[in-house]
C-alpha positions as CSV (number, residue, x, y, z in Angstrom):
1,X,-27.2,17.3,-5.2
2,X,-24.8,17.9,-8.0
3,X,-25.5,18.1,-11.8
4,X,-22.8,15.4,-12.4
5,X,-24.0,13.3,-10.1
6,X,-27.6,13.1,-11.6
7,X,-25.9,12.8,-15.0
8,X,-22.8,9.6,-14.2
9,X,-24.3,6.4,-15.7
10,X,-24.5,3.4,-13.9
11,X,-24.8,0.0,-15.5
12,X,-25.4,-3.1,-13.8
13,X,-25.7,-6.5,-15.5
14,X,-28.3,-8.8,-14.5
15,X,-27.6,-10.9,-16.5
16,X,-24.7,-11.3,-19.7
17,X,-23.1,-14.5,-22.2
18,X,-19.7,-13.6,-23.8
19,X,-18.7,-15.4,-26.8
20,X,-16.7,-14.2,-30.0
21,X,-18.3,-13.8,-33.3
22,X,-16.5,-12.3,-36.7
23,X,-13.4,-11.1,-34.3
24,X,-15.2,-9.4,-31.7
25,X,-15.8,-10.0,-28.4
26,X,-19.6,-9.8,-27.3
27,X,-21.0,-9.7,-24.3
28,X,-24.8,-9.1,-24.1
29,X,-28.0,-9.4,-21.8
30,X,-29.8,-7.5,-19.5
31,X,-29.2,-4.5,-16.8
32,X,-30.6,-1.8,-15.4
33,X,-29.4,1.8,-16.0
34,X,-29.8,4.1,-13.4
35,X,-27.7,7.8,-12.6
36,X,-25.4,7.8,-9.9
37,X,-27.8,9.8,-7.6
38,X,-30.9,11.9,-8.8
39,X,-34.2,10.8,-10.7
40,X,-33.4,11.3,-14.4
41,X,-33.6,8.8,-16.4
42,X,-30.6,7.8,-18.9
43,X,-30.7,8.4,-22.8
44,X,-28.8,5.5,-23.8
45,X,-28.0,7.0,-27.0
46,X,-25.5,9.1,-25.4
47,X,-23.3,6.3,-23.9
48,X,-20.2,5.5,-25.4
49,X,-17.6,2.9,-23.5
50,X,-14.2,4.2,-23.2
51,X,-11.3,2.8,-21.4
52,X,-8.1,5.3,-19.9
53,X,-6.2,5.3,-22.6
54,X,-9.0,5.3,-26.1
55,X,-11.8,6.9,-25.8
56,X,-14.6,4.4,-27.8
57,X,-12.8,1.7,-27.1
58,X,-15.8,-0.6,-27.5
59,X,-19.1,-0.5,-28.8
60,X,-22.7,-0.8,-26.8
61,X,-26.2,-0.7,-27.8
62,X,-29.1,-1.2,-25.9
63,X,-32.6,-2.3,-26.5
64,X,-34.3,0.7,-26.5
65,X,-33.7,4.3,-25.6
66,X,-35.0,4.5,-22.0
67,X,-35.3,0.6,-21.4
68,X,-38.6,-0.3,-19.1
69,X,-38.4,2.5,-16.6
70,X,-38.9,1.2,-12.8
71,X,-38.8,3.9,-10.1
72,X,-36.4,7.2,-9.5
73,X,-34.3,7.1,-12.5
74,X,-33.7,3.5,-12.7
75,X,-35.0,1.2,-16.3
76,X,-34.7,-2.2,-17.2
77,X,-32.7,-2.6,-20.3
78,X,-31.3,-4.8,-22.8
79,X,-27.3,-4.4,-23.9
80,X,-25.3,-5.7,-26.2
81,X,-21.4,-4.8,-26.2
82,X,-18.5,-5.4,-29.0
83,X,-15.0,-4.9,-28.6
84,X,-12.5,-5.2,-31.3
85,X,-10.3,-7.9,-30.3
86,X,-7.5,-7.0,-32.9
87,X,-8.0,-3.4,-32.0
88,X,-8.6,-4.6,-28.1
89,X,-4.6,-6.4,-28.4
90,X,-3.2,-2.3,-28.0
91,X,-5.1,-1.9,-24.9
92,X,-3.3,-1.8,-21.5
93,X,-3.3,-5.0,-19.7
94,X,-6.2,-4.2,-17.1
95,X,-9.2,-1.9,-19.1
96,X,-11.8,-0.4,-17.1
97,X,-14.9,-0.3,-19.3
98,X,-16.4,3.0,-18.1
99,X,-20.2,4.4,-19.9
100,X,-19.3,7.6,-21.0
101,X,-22.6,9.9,-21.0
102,X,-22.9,13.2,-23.3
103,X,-19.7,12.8,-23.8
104,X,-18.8,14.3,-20.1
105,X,-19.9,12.1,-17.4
106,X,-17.7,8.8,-16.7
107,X,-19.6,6.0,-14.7
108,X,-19.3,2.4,-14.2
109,X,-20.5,-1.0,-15.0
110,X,-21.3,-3.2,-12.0
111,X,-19.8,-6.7,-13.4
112,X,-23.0,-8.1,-11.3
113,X,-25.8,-5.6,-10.5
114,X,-26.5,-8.9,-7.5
115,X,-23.8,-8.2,-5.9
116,X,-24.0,-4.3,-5.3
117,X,-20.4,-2.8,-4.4
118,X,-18.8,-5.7,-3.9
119,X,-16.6,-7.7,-5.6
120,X,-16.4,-12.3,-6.1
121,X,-13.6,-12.8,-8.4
122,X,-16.0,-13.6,-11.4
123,X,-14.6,-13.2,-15.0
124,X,-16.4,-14.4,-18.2
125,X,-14.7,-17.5,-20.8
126,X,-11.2,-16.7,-21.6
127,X,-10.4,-16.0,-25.4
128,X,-7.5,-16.9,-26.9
129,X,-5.8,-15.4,-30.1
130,X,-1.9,-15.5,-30.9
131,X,-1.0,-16.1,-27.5
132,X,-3.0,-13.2,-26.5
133,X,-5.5,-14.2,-23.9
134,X,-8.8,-11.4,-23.1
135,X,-11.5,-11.8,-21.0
136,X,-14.1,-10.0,-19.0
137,X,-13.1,-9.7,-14.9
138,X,-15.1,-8.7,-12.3
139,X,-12.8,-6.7,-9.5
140,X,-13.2,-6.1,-6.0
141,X,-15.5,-3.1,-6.2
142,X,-17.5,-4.9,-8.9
143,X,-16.3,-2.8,-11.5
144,X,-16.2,-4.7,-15.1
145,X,-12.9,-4.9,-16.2
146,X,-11.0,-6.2,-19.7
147,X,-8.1,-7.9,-19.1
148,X,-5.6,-8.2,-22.3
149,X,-2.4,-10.1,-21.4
150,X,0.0,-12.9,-22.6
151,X,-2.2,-16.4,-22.1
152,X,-1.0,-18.9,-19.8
153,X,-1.7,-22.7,-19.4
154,X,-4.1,-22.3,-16.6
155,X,-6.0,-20.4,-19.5
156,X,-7.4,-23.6,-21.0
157,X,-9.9,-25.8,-20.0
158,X,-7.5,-28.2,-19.3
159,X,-5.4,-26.1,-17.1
160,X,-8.5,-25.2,-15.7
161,X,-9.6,-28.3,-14.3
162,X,-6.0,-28.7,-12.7
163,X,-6.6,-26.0,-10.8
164,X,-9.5,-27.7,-9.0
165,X,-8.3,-31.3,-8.8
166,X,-5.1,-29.5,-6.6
167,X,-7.2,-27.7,-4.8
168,X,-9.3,-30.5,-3.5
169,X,-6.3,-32.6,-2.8
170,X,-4.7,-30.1,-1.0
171,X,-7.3,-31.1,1.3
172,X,-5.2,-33.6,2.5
173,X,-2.0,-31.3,3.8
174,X,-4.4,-29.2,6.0
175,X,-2.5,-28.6,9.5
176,X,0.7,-28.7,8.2
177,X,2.5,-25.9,9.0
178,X,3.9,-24.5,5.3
179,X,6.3,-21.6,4.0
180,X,6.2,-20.8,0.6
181,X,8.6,-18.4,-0.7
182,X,9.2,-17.5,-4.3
183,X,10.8,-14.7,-6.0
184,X,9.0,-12.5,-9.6
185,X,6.3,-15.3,-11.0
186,X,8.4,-17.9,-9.5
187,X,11.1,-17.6,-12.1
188,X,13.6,-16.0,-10.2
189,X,16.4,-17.2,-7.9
190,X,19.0,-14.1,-6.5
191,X,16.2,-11.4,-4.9
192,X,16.0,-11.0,-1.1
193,X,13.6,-14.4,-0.9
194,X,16.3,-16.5,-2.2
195,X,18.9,-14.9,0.1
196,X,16.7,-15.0,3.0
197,X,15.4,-18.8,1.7
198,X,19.1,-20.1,2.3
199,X,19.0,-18.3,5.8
200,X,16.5,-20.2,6.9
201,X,17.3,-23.8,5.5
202,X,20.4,-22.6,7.2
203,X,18.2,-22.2,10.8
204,X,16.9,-25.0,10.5
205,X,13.7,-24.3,9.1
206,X,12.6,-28.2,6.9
207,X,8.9,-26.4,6.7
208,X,10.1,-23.9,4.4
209,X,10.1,-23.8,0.4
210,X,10.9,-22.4,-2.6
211,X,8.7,-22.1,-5.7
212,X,10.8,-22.2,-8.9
213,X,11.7,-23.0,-12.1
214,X,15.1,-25.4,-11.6
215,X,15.9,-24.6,-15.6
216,X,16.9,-21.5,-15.1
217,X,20.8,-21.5,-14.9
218,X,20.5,-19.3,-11.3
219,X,19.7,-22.6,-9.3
220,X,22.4,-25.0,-11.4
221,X,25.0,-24.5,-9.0
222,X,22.7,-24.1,-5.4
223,X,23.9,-26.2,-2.9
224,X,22.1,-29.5,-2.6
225,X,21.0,-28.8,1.1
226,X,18.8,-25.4,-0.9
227,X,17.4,-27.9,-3.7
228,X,15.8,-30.1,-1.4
229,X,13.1,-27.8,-0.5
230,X,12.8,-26.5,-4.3
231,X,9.4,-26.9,-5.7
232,X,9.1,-27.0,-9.4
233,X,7.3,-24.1,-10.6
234,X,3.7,-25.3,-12.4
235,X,4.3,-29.2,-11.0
236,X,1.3,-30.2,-9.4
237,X,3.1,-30.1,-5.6
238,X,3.2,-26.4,-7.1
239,X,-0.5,-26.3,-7.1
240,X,-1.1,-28.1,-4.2
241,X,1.5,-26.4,-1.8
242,X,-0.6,-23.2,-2.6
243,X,-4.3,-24.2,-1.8
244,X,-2.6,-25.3,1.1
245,X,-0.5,-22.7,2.5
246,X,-1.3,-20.1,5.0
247,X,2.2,-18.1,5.0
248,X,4.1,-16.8,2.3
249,X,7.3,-14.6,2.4
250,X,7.9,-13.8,-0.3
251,X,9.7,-10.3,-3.1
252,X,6.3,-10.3,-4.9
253,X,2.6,-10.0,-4.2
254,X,0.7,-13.0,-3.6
255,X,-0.8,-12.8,-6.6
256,X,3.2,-14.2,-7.9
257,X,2.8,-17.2,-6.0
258,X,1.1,-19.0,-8.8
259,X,0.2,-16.9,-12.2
260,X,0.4,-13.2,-12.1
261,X,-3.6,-12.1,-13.3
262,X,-4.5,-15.7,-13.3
263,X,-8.4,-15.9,-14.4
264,X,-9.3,-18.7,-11.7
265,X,-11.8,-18.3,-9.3
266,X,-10.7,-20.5,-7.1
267,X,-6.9,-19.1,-7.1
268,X,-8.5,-15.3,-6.6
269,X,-10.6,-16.5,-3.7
270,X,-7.3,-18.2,-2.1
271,X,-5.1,-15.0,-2.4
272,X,-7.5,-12.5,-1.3
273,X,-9.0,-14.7,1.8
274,X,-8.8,-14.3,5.2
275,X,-6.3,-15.8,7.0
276,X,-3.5,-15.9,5.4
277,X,0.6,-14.7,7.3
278,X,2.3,-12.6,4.6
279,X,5.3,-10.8,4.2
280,X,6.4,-8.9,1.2
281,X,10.8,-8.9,1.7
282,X,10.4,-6.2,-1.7
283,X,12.6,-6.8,-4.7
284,X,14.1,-3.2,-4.5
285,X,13.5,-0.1,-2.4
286,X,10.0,1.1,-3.2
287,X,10.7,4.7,-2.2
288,X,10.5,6.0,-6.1
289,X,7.7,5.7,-7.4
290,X,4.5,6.8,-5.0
291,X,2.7,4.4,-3.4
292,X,-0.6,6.3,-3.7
293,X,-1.0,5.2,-7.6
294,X,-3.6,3.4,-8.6
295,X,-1.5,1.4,-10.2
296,X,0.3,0.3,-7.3
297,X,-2.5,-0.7,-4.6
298,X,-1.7,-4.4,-4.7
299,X,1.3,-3.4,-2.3
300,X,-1.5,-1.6,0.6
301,X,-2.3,-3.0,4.2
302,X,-4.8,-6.1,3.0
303,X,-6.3,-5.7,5.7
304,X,-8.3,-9.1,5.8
305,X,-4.6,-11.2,6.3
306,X,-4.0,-12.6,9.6
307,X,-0.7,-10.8,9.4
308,X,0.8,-8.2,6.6
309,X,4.3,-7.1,7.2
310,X,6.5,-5.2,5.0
311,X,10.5,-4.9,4.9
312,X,11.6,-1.6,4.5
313,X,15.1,0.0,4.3
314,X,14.8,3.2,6.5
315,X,12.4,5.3,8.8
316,X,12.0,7.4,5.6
317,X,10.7,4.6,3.7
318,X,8.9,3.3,6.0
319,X,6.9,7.0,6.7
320,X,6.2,6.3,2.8
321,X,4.1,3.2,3.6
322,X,2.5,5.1,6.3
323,X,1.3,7.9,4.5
324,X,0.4,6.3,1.3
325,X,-0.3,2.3,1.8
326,X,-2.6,2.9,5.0
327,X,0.1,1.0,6.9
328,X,1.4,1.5,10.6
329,X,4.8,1.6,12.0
330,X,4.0,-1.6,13.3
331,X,3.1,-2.8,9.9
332,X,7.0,-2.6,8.8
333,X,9.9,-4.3,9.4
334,X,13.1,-1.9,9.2
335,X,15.7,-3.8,8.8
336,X,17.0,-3.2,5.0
337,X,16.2,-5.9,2.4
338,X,17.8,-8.7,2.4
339,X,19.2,-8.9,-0.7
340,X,21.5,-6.6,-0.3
341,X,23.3,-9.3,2.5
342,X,25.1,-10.6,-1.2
343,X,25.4,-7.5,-3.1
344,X,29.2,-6.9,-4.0
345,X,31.0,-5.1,-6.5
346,X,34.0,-6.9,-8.5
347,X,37.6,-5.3,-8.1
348,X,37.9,-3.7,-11.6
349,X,34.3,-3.1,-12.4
350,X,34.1,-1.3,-15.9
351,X,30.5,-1.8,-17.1
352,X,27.7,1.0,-18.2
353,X,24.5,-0.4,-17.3
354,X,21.3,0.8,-19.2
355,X,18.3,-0.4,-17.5
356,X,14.7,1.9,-17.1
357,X,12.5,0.5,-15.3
358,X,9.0,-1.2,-17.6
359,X,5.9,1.3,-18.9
360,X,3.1,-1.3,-18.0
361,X,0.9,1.0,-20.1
362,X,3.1,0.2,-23.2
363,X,3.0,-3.8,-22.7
364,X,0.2,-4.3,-25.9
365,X,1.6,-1.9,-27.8
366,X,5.2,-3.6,-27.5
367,X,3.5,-6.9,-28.5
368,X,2.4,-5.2,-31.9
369,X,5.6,-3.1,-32.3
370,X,8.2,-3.2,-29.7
371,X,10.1,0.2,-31.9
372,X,7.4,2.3,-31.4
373,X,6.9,2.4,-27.7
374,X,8.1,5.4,-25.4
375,X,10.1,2.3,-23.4
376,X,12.3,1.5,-26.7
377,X,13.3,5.3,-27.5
378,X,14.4,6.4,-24.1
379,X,16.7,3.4,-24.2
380,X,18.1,4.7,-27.7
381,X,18.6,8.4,-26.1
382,X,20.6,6.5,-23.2
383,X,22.7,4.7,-25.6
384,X,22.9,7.7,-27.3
385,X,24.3,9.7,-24.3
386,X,27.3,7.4,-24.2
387,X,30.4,8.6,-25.7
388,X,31.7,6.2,-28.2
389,X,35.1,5.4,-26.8
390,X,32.8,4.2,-24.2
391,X,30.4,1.7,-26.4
392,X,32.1,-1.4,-25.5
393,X,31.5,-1.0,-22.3
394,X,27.7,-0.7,-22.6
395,X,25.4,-3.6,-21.9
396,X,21.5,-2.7,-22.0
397,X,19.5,-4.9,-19.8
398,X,16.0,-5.0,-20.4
399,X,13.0,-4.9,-17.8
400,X,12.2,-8.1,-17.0
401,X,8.4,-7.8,-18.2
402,X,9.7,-7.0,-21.6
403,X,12.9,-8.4,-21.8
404,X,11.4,-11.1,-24.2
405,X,10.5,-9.0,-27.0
406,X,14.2,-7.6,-27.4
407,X,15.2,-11.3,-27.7
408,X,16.9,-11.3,-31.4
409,X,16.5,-7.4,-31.7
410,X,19.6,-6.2,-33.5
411,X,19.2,-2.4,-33.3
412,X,21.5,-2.0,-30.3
413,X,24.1,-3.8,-31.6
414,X,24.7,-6.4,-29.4
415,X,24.3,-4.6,-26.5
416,X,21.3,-6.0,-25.4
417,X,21.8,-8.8,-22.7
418,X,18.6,-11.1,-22.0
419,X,19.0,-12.7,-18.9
420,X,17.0,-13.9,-15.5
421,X,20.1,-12.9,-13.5
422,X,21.4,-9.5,-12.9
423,X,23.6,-10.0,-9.6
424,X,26.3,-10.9,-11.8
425,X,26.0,-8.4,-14.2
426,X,25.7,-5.7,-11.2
427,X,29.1,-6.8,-9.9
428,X,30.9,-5.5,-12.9
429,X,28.9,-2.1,-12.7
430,X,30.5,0.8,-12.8
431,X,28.0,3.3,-14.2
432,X,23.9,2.9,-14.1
433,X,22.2,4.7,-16.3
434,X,18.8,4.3,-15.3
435,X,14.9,6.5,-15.5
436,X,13.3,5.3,-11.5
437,X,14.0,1.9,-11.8
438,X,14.8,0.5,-8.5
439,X,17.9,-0.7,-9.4
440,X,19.5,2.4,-8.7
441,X,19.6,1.0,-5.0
442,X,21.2,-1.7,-5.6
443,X,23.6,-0.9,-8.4
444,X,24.7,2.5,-5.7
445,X,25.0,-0.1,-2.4
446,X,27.6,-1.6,-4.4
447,X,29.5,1.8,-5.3
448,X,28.1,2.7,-8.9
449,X,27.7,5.9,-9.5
450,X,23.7,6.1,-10.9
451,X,22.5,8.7,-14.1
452,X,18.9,9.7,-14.1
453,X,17.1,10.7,-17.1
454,X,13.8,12.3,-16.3
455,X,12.4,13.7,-20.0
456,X,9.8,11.7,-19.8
457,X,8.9,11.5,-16.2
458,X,5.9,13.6,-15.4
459,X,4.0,11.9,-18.7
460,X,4.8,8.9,-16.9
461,X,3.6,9.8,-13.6
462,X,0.0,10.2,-14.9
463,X,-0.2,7.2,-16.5
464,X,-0.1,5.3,-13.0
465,X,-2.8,7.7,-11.9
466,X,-3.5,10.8,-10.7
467,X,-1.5,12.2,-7.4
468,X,1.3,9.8,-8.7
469,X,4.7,11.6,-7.7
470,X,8.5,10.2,-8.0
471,X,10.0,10.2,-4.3
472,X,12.7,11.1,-5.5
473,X,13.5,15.0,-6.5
474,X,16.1,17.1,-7.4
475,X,17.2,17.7,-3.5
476,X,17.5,13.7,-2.6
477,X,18.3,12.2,-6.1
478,X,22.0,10.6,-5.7
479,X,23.1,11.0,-9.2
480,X,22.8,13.6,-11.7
481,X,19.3,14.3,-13.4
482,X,19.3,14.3,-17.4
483,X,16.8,15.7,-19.9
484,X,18.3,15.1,-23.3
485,X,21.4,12.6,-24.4
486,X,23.7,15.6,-24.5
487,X,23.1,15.6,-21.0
488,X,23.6,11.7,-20.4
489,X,26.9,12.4,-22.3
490,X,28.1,15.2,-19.8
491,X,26.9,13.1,-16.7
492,X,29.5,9.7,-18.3
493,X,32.1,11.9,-19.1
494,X,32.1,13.3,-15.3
495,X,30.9,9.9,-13.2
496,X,32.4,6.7,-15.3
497,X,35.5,5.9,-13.0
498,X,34.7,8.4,-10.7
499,X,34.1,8.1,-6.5
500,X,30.8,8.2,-5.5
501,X,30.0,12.2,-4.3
502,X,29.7,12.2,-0.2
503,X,27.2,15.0,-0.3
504,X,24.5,12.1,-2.6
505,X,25.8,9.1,-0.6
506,X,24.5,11.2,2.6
507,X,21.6,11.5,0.6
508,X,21.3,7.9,-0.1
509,X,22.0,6.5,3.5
510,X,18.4,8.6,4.5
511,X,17.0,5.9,2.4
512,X,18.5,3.1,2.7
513,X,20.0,2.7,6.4
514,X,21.6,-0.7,6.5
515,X,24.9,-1.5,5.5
516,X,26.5,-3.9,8.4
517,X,25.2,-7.5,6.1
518,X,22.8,-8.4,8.9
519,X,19.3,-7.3,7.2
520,X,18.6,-11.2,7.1
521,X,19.0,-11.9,10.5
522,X,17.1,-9.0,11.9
523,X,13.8,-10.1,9.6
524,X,14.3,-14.0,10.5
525,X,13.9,-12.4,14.0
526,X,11.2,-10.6,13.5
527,X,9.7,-13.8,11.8
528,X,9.8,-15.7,14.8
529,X,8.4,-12.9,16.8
530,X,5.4,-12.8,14.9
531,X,4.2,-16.2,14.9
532,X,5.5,-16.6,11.2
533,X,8.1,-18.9,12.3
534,X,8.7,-21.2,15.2
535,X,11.7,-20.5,18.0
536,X,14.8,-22.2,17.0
């Protein structure tokens, strides 16, 4: 039996109330403490509660040293635990809480000590503060979680109790056979689900629908024979559509379908039940960053779905999802994304493109001060890199999960565009400068030639966990690799107006396979094959 072992806290609640009191948030009750294996007894003294990225990121006390000690290592204790909130609105958007003993051994706190290593989608009451919602989560392993994020309006009371009147008159659509499809948190309209959307309504297919917000200037000029299956993001149809739904196709996660790290119960139980046909069409070529990140898990074989498929590009990517997201060959559909049916490249193209992809880690910390994150200076060294005869020519697109805070920013001199739709800005491309986003792909289908700029990259591989890797490398990257903007400036000088290499764009047809604009009819076949769709 090992040392650390005998010495790794565990925590369980037995029983806890949350509320806030002088800008904390407290949580506090009862537990037992117990070691991970062995018979010693804790010293509660010597816990502190740190989260990945601040060590003492909340405060906890107990009721006594030792607690009421039970059997084999195991006591009965009272806890009470305090967390900042003002300090808590830096924190990454999901915090493990993790007892920290002698300063050396990390444990874990069971959210419910009742319900041993399993997790049921419990959190505590959701706090509010300058649109900044926290609250206390329970995830599938049981593992007490803070979640820090931008509130929503299923956060209230109110928005609450909508979520329950839909799902009990969603009662009344049981045994209709429903496809939802939606694109990133249903505010999106040009990814491979809206490409693949108008295929179907195309076929045929009345039973299938789109989730989305009909403001956004993508949809203005659909074709009426598209609109009619629109569903208006957040309307109630919205809600009840999803209780009711067994299949979704969709460029996101289920968890997209209604409110990304919605606090509901009732919407957690629906997305991670049993039963459920879905296929993930990606919203770019996932061979970049690894799939064996912690960070990235929500895109693994859930294995509890009636059916789980996944589009891929290529027999490389696809071996990707095999040896990292416990999938099977049979798991994937090769048939290349079908978003790139529509991607084109306007005669005269002339635009540099800046566009890394998002640091989740960073997304508090851009909330408080959008100049000092790692995100804003690499996109300074970028623009940097560009010669200035070049300048005009530069248009910086933010990531979508930030693009908001650069809204009225004035440091970049007009560069920065904020927009929900980048197929037209990607038709004028003629130069991506870019870190790993994804839209390297996409911008290099359509005969850019892509700059990477990797300073930063191995710092930002261990922030999505540890064994994260880029898939990329210096013997299958299809652009030049950069470490500094004198670099970047090199790279521009030699690739703006240039052809694309033939010895790269070998490389990049390994990955992505498909260039003949039939990737949408080989998935709607595979659709039918499966069961997801009926025989036309």
């Amino acid at each position: 039996m090992s040392s650390a072992g005998r010495q790794t806290p565990v925590i369980g609640i037995t029983r806890m109330k949350v509320w806030e009191e002088n800008g904390s948030l407290i949580a506090a009750g009862s537990c037992i403490v117990r070691p991970q294996s062995g018979r010693d007894y804790i010293d509660t003294d010597q816990i502190r509660i740190d989260v990945p990225v601040r060590e003492n990121a909340a405060k906890i006390s107990f009721g006594s040293r030792y607690g009421r000690k039970l059997f084999r290592g195991t006591s009965l204790n009272t806890f009470r635990l305090e967390i900042n909130m003002e300090e808590a609105r830096a924190l990454d958007i999901q915090n493990k809480l993790q007892p920290v003993y002698k300063g050396e051994y990390a444990g874990r706190i069971l959210y419910s000590a009742a319900d041993l290593k399993k997790g049921h989608n419990k959190n505590s009451r959701i706090f509010i503060h300058d649109g900044t919602a926290m609250y206390l989560r329970q995830n599938v392993k049981n593992t007490m979680f803070l979640t820090v994020r931008d509130a929503n309006q299923y956060d209230t009371p109110e928005g609450q109790q909508r979520l329950r009147d839909a799902k009990r008159r969603a009662r009344r659509l049981k045994g209709q056979d429903i496809v939802l499809m939606y694109e990133k948190n249903c505010a999106k309209y040009e990814e491979s689900a809206s490409v693949l959307y108008e295929k179907l309504i195309d076929a045929g297919y009345d039973n299938v629908y789109f989730i989305v917000d009909t403001s956004i200037p993508a949809v203005q000029n659909v074709d009426e024979k598209y609109k009619k299956n629109f569903i208006e993001k957040d309307s109630d149809k919205h809600l009840e559509y999803f209780f009711a739904c067994n299949k979704f196709a969709a460029t996101e996660t289920i968890d997209h379908a209604l409110q990304l790290r919605i606090a509901s119960k009732d919407v957690l139980d629906k997305i991670t039940g049993k039963g459920l046909m879905y296929v993930f069409l990606q919203h770019g070529v996932m061979y970049m960053v690894s799939l064996g990140s912690s960070l990235r898990v929500g895109f693994n074989k859930k294995k509890g779905y009636k059916l789980h498929k996944t589009v891929v590009s290529s027999e490389l990517e696809a071996q990707h999802f095999i040896d990292l997201a416990g999938m099977t060959h049979d798991d994937l559909y090769v048939t290349g994304l079908a978003k790139f049916d529509k991607a084109v490249r306007n005669p005269g193209a002339d635009k540099i493109i800046i566009m890394p992809t998002w640091r989740r880690w960073e997304t508090n910390q851009a909330r408080q001060d959008l100049h000092d994150t790692g995100y804003y200076r690499m996109v300074e060294t970028m623009l940097e890199g560009v010669p200035e005869e070049l300048r005009d020519k530069v248009i910086i697109l933010p990531h979508p999960l930030i693009a908001d805070r650069f809204s009225g920013d004035e440091s970049f001199g007009g560069h920065v565009v904020v927009t929900d739709q980048y197929d037209p800005l990607l038709r004028d491309c003629a130069l991506l400068i870019t870190d790993y986003s994804s839209i390297a792909y996409d911008a290099y289908y359509r005969g850019a030639n892509v700059i990477f700029y990797w300073k930063d990259k191995d710092e930002c591989m261990e922030h999505y966990g540890e064994g994260t890797k880029l898939m990329l490398n210096e013997d299958n990257v299809f652009g030049p690799v950069c470490m500094d903007a004198e670099d970047i400036c090199s790279a521009v000088k030699q690739r703006y107006g240039s052809n694309q290499d033939p010895h790269e764009l070998e490389k990049y047809r390994k990955i992505v396979e498909f260039h003949d604009g039939k990737n949408s009819e080989r998935i709607l076949r595979l659709l039918v094959r499966d069961g997801m769709l009926e025989p036309k």
